[in-house]
DOBA-479345 format. One record per residue: residue in three letters; z, x, y of N, C-alpha, C, O, CB in turn. Coordinates in steps of 0.2 Angstrom, whole numbers, padded with zeros to 4 digits, always signed. Each point is the difference from the previous one (the first is absolute). Glycine has a CB too. Layout:
N
ALAZXYZXYZXYZXYZXY ...
***
This chain:
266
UNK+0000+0004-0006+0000-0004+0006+0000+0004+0006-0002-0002+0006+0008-0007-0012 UNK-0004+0016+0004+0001+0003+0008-0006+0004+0001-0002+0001+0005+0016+0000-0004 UNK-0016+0002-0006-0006+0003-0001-0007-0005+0003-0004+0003+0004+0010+0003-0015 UNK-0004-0014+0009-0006-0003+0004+0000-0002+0007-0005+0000+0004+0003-0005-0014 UNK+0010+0004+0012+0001+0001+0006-0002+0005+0005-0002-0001+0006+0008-0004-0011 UNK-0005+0011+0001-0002+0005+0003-0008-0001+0001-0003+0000+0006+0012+0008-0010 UNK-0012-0009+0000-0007+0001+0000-0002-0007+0006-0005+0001+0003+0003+0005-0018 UNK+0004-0010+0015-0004-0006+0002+0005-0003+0007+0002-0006+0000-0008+0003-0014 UNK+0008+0009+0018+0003-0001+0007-0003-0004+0006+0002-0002+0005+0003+0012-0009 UNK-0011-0008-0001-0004-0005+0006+0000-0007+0002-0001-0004+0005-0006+0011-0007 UNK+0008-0009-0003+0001-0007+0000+0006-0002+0003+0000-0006+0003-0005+0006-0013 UNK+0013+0004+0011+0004-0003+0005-0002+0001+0007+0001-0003+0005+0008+0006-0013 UNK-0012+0001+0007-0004+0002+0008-0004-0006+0002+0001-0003+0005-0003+0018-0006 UNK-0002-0017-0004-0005-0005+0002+0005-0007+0001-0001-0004+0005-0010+0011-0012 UNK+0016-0007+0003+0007-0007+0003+0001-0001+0004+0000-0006+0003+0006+0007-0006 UNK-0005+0006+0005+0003+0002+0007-0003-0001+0006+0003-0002+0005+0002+0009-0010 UNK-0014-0004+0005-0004-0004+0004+0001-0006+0000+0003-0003+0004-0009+0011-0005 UNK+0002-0012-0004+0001-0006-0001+0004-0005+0005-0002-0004+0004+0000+0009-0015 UNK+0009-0002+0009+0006-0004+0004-0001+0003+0009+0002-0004+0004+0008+0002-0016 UNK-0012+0008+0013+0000+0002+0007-0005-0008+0003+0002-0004+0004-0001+0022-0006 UNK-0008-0017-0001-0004-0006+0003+0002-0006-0001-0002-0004+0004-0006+0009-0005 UNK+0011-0007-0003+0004-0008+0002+0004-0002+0005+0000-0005+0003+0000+0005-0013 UNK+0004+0008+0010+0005+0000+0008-0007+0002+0006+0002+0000+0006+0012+0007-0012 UNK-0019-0007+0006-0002+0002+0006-0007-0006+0000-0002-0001+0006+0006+0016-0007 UNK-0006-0019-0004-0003-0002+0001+0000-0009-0003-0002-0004+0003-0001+0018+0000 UNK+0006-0013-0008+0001-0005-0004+0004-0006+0001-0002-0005-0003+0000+0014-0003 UNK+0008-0007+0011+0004-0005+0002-0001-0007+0005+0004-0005+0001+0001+0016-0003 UNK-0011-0009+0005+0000-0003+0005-0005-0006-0004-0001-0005+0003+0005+0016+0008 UNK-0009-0008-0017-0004-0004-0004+0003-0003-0006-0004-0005-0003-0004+0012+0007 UNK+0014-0005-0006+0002-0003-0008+0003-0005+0001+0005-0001+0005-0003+0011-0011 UNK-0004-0016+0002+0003-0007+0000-0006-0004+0005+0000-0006+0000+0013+0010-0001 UNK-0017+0000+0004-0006-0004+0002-0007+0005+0000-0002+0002+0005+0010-0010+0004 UNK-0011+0009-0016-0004+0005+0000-0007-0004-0001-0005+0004-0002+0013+0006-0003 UNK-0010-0018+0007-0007-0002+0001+0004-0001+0006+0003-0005-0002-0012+0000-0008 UNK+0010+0005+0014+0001-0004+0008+0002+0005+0006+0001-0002+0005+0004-0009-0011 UNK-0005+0017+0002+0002+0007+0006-0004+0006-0001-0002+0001-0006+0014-0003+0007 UNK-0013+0005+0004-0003+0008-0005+0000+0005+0003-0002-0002+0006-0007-0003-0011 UNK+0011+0012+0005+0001+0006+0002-0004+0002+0005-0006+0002-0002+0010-0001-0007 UNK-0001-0001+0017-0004+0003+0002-0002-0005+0008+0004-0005+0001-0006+0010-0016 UNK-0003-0004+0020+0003-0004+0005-0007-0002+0001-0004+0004-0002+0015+0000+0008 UNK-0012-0010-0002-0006+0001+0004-0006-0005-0005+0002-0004-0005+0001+0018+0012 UNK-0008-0014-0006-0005-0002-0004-0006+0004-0006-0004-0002-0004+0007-0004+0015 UNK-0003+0013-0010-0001+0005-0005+0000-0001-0007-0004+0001-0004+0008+0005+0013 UNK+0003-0008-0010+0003-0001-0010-0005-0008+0000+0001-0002-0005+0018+0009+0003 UNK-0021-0010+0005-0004-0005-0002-0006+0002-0004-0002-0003-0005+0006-0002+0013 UNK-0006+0009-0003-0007+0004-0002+0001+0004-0011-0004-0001-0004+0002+0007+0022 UNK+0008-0003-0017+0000+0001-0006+0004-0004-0006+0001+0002-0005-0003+0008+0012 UNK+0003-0017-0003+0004-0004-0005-0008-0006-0005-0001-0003-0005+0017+0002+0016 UNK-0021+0003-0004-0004-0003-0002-0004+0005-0004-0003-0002-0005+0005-0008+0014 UNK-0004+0016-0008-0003+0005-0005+0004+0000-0007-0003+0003-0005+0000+0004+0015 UNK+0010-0009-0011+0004-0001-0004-0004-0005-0006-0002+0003-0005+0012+0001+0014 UNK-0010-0009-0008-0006-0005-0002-0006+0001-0002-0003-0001-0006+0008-0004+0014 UNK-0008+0007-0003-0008+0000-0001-0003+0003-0004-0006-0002-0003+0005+0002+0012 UNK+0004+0005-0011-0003+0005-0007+0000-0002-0005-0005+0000-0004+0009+0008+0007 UNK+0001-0011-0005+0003-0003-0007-0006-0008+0000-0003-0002-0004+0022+0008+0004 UNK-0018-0009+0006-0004-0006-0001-0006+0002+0002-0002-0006+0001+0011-0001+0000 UNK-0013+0010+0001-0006+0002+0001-0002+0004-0008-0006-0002-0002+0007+0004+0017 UNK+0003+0001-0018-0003+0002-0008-0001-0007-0005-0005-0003-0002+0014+0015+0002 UNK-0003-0012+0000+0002-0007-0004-0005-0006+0000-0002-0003-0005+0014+0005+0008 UNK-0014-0004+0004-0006-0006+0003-0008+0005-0001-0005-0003+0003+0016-0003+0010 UNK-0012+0011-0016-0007+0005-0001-0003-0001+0007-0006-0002+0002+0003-0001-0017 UNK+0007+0005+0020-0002+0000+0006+0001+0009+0003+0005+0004-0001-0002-0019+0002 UNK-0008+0015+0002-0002+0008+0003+0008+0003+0004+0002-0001+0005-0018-0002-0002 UNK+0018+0005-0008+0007+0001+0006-0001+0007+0005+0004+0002+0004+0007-0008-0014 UNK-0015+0009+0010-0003+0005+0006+0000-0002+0005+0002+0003+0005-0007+0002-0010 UNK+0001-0012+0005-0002-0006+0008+0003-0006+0001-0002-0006-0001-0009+0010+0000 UNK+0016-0002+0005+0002-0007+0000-0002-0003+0006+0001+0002+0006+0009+0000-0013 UNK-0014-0010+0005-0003-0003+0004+0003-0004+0006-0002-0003+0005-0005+0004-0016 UNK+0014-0001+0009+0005-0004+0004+0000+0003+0008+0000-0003+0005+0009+0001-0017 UNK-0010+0010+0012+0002+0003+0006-0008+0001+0003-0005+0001-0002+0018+0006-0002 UNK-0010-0007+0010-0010+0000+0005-0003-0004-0004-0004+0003-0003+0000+0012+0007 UNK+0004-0021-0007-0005-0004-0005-0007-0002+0007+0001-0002+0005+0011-0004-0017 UNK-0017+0006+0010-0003+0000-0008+0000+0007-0004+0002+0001-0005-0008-0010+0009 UNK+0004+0013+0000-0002+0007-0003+0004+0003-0003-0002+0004-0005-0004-0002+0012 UNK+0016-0004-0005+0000+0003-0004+0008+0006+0002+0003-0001+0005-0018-0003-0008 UNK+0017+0009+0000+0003+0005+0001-0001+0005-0005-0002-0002-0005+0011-0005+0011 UNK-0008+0014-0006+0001+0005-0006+0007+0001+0000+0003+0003+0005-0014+0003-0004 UNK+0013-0009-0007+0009+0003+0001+0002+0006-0002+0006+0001+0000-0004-0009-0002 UNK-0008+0013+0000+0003+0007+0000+0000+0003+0006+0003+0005+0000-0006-0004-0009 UNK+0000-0003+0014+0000+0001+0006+0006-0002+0005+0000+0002+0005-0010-0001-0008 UNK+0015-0005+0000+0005-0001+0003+0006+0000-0007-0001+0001-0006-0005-0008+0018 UNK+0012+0006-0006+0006+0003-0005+0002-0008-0003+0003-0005+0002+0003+0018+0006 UNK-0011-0013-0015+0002-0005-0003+0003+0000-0005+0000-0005-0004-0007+0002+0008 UNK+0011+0009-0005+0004+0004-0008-0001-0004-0007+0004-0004-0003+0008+0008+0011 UNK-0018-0003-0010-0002-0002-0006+0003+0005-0005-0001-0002-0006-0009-0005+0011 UNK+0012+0010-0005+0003+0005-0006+0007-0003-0001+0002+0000-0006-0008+0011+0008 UNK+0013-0013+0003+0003-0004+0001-0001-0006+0000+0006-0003+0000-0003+0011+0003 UNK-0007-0012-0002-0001-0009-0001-0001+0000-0009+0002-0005-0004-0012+0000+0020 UNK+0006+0011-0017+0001-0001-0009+0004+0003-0004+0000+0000-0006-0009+0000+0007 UNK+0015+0003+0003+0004+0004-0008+0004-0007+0002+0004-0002-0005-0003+0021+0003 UNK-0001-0022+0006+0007-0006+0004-0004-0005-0002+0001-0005+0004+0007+0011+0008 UNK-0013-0007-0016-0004-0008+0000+0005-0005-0004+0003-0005+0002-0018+0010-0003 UNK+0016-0003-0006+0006-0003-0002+0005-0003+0002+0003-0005-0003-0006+0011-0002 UNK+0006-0004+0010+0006-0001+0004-0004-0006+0004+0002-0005+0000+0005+0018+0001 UNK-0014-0012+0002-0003-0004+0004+0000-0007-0003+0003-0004+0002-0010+0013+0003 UNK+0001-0009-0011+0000-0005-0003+0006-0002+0000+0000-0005+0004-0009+0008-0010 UNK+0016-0001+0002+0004-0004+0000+0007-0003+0007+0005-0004+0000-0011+0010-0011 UNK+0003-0002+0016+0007-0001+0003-0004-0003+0008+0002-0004+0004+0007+0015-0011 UNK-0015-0006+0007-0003-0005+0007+0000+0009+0004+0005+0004-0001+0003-0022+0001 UNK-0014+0019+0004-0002+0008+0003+0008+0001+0004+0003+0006+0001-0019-0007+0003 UNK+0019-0006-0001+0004+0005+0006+0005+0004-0004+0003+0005+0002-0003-0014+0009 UNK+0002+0006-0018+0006+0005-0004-0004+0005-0002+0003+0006+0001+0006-0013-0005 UNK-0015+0006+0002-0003+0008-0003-0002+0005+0007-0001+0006+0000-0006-0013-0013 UNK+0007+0003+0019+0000+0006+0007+0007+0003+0000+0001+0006+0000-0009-0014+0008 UNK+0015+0003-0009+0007+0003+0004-0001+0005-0007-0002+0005+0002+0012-0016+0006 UNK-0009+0010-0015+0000+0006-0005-0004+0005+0002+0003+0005+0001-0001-0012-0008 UNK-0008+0006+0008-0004+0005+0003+0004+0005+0006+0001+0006+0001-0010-0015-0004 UNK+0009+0005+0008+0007+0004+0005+0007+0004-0001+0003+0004+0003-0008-0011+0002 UNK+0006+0005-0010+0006+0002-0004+0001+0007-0006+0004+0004-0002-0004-0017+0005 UNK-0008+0010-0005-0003+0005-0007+0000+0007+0004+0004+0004-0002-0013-0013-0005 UNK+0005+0010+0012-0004+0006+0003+0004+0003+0002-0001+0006-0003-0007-0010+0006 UNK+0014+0004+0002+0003+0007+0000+0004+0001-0007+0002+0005-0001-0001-0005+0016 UNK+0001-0002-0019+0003-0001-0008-0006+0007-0002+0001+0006+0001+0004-0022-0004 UNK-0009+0012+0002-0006+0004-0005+0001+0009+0005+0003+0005-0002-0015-0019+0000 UNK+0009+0012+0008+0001+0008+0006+0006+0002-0001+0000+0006+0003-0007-0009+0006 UNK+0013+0001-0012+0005+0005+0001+0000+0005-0008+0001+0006+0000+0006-0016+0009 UNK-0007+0004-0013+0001+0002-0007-0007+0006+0000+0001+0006-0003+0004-0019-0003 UNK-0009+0013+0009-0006+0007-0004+0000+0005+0005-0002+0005-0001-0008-0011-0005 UNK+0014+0003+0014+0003+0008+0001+0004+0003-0005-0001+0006-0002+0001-0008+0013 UNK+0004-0003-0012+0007+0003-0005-0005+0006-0008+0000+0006-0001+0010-0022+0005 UNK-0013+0011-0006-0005+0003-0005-0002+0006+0003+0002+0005-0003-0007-0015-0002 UNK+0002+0011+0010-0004+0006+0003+0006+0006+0002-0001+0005-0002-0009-0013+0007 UNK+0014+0007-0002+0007+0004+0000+0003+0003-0003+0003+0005+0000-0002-0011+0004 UNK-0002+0001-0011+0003+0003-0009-0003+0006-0001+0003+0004-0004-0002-0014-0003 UNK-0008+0011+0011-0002+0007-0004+0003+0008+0006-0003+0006+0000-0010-0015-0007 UNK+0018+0007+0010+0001+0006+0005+0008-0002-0002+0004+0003-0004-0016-0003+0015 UNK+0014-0004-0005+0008-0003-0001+0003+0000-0007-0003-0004-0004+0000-0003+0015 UNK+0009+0009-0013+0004+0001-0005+0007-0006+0001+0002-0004-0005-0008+0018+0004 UNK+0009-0014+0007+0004-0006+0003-0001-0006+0001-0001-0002+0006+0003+0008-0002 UNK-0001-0010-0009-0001-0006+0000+0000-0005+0004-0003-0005-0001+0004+0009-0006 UNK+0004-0002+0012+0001-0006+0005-0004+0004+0007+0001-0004+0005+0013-0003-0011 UNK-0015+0010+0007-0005+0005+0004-0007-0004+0000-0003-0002+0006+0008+0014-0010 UNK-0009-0014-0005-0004-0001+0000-0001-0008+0002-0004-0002+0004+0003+0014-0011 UNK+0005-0015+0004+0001-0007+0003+0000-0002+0007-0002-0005+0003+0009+0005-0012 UNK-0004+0007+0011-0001-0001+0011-0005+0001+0002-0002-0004+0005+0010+0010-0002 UNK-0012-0002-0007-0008+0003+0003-0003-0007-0002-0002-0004+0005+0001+0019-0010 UNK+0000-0017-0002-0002-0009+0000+0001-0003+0004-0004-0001+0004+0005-0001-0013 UNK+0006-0001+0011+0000-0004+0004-0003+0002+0010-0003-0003+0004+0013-0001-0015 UNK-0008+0008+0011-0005+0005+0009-0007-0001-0001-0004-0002+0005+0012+0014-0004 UNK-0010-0012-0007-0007-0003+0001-0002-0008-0002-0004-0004+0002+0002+0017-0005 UNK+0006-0014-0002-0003-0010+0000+0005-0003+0004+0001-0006-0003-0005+0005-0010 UNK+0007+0002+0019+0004-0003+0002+0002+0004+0006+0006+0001+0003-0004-0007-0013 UNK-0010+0008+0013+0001+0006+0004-0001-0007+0009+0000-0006-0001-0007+0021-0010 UNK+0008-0011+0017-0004-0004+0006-0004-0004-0001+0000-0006+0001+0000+0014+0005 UNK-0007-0003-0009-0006-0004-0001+0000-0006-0003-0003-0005+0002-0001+0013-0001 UNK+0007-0007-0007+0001-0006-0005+0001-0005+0002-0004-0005+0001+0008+0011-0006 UNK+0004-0006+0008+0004-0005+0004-0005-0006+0005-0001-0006+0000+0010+0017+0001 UNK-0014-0004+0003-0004-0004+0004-0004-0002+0000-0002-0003+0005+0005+0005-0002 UNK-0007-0002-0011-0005-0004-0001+0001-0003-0003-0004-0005+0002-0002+0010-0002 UNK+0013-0006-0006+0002-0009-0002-0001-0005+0007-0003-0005-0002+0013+0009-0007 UNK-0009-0004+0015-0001-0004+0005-0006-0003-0001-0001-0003+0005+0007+0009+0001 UNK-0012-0006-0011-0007-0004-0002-0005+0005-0001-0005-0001+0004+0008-0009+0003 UNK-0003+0016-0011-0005+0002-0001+0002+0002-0006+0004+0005+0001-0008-0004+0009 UNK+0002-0002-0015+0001-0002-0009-0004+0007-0001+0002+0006-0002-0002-0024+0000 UNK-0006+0017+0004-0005+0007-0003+0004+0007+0002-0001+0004-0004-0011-0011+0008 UNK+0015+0009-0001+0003+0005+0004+0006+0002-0005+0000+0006-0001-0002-0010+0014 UNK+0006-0001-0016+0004+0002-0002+0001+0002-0008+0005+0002-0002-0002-0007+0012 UNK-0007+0004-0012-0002+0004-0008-0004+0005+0002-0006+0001+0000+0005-0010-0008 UNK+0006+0014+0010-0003+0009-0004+0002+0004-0003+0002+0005+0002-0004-0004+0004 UNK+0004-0005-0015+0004+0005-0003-0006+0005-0005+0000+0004-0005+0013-0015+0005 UNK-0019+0009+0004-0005+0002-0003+0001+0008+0001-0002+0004-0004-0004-0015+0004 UNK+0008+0011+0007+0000+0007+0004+0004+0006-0004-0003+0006-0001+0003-0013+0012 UNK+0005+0006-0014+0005+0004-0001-0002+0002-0009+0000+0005-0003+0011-0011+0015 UNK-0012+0001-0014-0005+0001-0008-0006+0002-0001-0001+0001-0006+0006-0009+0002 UNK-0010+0008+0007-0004+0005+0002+0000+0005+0001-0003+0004-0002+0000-0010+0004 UNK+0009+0008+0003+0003+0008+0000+0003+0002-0007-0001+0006-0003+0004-0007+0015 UNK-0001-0003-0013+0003+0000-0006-0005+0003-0007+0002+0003-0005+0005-0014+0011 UNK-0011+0009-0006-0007+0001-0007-0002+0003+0004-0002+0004-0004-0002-0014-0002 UNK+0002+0015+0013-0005+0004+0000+0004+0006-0001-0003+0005-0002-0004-0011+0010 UNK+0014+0006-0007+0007+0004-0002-0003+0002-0006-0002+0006-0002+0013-0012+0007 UNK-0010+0000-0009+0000+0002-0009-0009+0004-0001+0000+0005-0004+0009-0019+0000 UNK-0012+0012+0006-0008+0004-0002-0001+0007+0005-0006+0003+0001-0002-0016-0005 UNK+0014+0015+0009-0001+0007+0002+0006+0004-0004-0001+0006-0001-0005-0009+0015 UNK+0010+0001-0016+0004+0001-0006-0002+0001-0008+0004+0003-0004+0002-0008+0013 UNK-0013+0003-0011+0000+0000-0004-0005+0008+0001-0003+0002+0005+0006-0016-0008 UNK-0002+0018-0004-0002+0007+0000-0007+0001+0000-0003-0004-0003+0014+0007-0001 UNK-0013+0003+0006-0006+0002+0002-0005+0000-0005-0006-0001+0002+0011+0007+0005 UNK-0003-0005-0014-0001+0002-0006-0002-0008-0004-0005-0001-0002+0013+0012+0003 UNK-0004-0014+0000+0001-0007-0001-0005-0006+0001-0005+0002+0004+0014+0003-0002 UNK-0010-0012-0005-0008-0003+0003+0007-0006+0005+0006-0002-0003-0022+0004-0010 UNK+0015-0004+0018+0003-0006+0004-0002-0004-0004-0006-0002-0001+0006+0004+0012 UNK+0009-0006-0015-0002-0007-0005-0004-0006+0007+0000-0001+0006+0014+0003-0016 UNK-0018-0004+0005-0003-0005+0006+0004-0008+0001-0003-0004+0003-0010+0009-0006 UNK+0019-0005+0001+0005-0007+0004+0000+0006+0007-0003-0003+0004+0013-0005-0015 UNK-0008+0013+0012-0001+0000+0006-0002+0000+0005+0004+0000+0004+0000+0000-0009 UNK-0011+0001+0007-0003+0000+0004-0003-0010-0001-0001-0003+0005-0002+0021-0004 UNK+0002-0021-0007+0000-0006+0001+0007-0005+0003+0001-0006+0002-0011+0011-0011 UNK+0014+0000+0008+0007-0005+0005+0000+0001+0007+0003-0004+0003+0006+0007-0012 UNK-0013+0003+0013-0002+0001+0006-0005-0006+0000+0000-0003+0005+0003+0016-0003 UNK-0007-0014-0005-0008-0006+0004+0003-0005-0002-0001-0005+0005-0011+0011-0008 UNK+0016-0009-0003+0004-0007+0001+0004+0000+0007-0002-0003+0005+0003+0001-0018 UNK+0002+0004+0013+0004+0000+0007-0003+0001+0006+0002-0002+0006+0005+0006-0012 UNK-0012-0001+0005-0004-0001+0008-0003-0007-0001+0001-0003+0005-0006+0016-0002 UNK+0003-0015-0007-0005-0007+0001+0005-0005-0002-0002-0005-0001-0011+0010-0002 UNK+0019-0004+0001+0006-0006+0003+0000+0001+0007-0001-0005+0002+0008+0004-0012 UNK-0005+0006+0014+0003+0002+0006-0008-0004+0005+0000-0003+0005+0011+0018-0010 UNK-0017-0013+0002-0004-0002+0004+0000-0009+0000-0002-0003+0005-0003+0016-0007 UNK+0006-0015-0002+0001-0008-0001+0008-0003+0002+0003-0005-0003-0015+0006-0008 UNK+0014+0003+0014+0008-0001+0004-0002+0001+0006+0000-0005+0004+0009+0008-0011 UNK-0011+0004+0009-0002+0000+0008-0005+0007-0001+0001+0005-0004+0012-0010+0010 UNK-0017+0004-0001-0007+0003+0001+0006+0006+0005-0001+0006-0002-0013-0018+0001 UNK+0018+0010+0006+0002+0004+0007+0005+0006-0003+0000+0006+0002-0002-0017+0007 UNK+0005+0007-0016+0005+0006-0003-0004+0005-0003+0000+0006+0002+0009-0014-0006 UNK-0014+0006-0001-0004+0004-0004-0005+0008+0007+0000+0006-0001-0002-0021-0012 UNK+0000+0010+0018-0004+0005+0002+0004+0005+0003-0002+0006+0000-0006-0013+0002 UNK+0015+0005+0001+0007+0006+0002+0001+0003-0006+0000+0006+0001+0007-0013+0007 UNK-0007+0006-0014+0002+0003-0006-0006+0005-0002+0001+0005-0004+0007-0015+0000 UNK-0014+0008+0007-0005+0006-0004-0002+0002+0007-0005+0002-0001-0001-0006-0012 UNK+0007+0004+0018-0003+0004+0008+0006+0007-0002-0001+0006+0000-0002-0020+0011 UNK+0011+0010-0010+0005+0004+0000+0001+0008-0006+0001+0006+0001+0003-0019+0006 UNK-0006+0007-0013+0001+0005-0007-0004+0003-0001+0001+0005-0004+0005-0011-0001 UNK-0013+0005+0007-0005+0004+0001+0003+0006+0004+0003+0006-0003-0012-0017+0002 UNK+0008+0009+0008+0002+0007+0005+0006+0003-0003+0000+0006+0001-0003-0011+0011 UNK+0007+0004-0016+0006+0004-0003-0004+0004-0004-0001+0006+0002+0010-0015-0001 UNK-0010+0006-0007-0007+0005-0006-0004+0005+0004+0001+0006-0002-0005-0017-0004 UNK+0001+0009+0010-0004+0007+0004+0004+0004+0002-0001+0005-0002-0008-0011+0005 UNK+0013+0005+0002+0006+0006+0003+0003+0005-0005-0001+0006+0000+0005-0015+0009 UNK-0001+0005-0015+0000+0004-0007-0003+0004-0001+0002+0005-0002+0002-0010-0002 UNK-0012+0002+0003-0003+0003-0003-0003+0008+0006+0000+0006-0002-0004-0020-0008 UNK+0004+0013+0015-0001+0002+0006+0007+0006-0002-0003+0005+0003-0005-0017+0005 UNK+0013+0013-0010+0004+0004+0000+0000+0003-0005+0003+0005+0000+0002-0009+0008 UNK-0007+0002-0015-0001+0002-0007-0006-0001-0002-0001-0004-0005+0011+0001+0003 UNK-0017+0007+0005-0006-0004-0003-0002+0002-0009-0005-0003-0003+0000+0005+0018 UNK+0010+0001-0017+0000+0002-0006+0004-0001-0005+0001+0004-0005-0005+0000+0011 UNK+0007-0012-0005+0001-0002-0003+0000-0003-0007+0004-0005+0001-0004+0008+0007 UNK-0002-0002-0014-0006-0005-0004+0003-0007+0000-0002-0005+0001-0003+0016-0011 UNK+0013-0010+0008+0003-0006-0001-0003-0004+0005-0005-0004-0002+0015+0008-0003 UNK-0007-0005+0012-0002-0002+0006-0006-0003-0001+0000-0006+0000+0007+0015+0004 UNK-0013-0004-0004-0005-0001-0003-0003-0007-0001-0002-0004+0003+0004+0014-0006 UNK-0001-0008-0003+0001-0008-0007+0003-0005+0003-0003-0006+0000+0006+0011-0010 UNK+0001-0004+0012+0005-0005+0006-0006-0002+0004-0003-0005-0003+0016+0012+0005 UNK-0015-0006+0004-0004-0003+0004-0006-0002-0004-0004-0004+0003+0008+0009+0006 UNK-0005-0003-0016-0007-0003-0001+0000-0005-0004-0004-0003-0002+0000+0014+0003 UNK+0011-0012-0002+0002-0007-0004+0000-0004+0005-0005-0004+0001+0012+0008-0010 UNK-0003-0003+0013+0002-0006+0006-0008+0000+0003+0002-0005+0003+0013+0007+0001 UNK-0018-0002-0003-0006+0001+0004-0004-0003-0006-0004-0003+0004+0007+0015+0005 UNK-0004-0013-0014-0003-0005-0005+0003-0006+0000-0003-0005+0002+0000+0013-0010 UNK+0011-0009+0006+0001-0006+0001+0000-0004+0007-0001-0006+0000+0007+0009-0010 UNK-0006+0000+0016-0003-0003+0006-0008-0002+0002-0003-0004+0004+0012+0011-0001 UNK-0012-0003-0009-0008-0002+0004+0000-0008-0007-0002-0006+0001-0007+0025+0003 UNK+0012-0017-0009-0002-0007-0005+0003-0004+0005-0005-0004+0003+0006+0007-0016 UNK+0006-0004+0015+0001-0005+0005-0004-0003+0005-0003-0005+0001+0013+0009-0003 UNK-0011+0001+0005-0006-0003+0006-0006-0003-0005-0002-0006+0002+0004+0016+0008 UNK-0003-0007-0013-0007-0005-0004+0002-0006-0003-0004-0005-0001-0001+0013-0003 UNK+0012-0010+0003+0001-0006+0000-0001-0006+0007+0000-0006+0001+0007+0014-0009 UNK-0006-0002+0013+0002-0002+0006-0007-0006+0002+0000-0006+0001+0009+0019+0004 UNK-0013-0009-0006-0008-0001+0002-0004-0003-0006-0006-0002+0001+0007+0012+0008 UNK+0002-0010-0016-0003-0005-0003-0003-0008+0001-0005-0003-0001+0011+0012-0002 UNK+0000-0012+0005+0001-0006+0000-0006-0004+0005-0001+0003+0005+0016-0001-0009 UNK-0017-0008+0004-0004-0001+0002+0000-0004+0007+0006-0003+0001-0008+0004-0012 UNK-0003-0001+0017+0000+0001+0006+0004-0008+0002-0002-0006-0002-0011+0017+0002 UNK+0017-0011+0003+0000-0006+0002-0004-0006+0003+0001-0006-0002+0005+0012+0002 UNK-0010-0004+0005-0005-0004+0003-0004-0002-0007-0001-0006-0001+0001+0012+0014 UNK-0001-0003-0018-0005-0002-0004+0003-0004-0007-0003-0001-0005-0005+0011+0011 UNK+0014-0012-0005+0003-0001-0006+0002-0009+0000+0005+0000+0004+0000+0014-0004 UNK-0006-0019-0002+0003-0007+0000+0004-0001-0005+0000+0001-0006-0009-0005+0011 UNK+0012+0002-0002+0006-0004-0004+0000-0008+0003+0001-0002+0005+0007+0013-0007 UNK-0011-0015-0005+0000-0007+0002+0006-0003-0002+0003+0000-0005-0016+0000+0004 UNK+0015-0003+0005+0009-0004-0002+0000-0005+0003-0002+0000+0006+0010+0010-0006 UNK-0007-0015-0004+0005-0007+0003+0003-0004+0000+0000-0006+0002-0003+0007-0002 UNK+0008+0005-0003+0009-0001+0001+0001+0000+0007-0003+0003+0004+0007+0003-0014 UNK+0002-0010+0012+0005+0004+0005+0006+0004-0004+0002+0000-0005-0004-0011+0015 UNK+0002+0015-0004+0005+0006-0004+0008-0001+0005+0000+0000+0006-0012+0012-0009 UNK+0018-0014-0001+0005-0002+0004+0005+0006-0002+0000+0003-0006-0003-0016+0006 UNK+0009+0013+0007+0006+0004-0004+0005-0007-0002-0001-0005+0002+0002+0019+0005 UNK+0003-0010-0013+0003-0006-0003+0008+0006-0002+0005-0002-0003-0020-0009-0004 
***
């Protein structure tokens, strides 16, 4: 029992987040979680109703790239706005059953949880102090920023992608010279970019503008690296697939979706 304890500490840490967001955010929503939601202003509408649309635009065999509701007739591209369809789907269950505005407050509640816990994971591989590493989690998922994006911007606040991607690029410059890079992990970098891209387009381009310029300054002070190397040339593949994702999908203007539903929140 103490041996698993030891091993699986993260999980009190993750409690412990857990309960930090109920005190910070949870209180003012529990006991009324369709009739309140996290957050001020008119903004968390936008994303209570993105909350919806995904799950019932699949479900209805209707184009959920274009939704015809916004600018109609022509139309809208909802990858071009922050319509968090990677979140309206891992939370559709919740939707279906409880109605978007609880799978939105979960959603607000989820995100710095998730951001604390994979700093904490990312920490494990330096920090040895366990309540150190819990501090470092919570300073990042429950950092300023955090705080001030729950105020209605739902996309902003899932970046636990950030700190696990450091995380996996850690592990394949770590892996030895001699050695071939298992392929989970440069494929745990390209899932995570193309979740992070279908949460927010503005996080992902800070995450590869910034981590990019970081890569090169390294490399720029160690051009002889090989690990290193491999390192950029991994990340630099799972970024160009993602973008081909980006620019796959078909043009908006040219795309119909014929529908003769009305689409309600409920």
């Amino acid at each position: 029992m103490v041996k698993w304890a030891g091993r699986h500490r993260w999980v009190a840490a993750a409690l412990l987040y857990c309960v930090t967001s109920l005190i910070y955010w949870g209180i003012p929503v529990l006991g009324h979680m369709t009739t309140r939601y996290v957050g001020t202003g008119t903004d968390p509408i936008q994303f209570i109703d993105a909350m919806l649309w995904w799950p019932w635009a699949i479900s209805h065999g209707v184009n959920p790239i274009v939704d015809h509701w916004l600018w109609s007739p022509t139309g809208t591209d909802l990858l071009w706005i922050t319509s968090v369809p990677a979140i309206s789907l891992v939370l559709s269950p919740i939707t279906l059953i409880f109605g978007p505005v609880v799978a939105y407050n979960l959603a607000m509640m989820i995100g710095p949880v998730l951001n604390a816990l994979s700093m904490y994971l990312l920490l494990s591989q330096w920090v040895n102090k366990y309540w150190w590493k819990v501090f470092g989690g919570y300073l990042f998922g429950f950092s300023s920023y955090e705080i001030g994006e729950t105020l209605g911007h739902l996309h902003l606040t899932w970046t636990f992608v950030i700190p696990l991607i450091v995380l996996w690029a850690l592990k394949i410059y770590r892996t030895d010279e001699a050695s071939q890079v298992p392929k989970k992990y440069p494929l745990a970098i390209f899932l995570l970019l193309v979740f992070q891209f279908f949460v927010s387009t503005e996080v992902l381009t800070s995450l590869v503008l910034f981590g990019g310029l970081f890569l090169l300054l390294i490399l720029l002070a160690d051009q002889h690296n090989a690990r290193l190397l491999r390192l950029i040339k991994k990340i630099l593949i799972c970024t160009v697939l993602k973008l081909m994702i980006r620019f796959w999908h078909p043009n908006s203007g040219g795309v119909k979706a014929h529908v003769q539903e009305q689409k309600f929140l409920h």
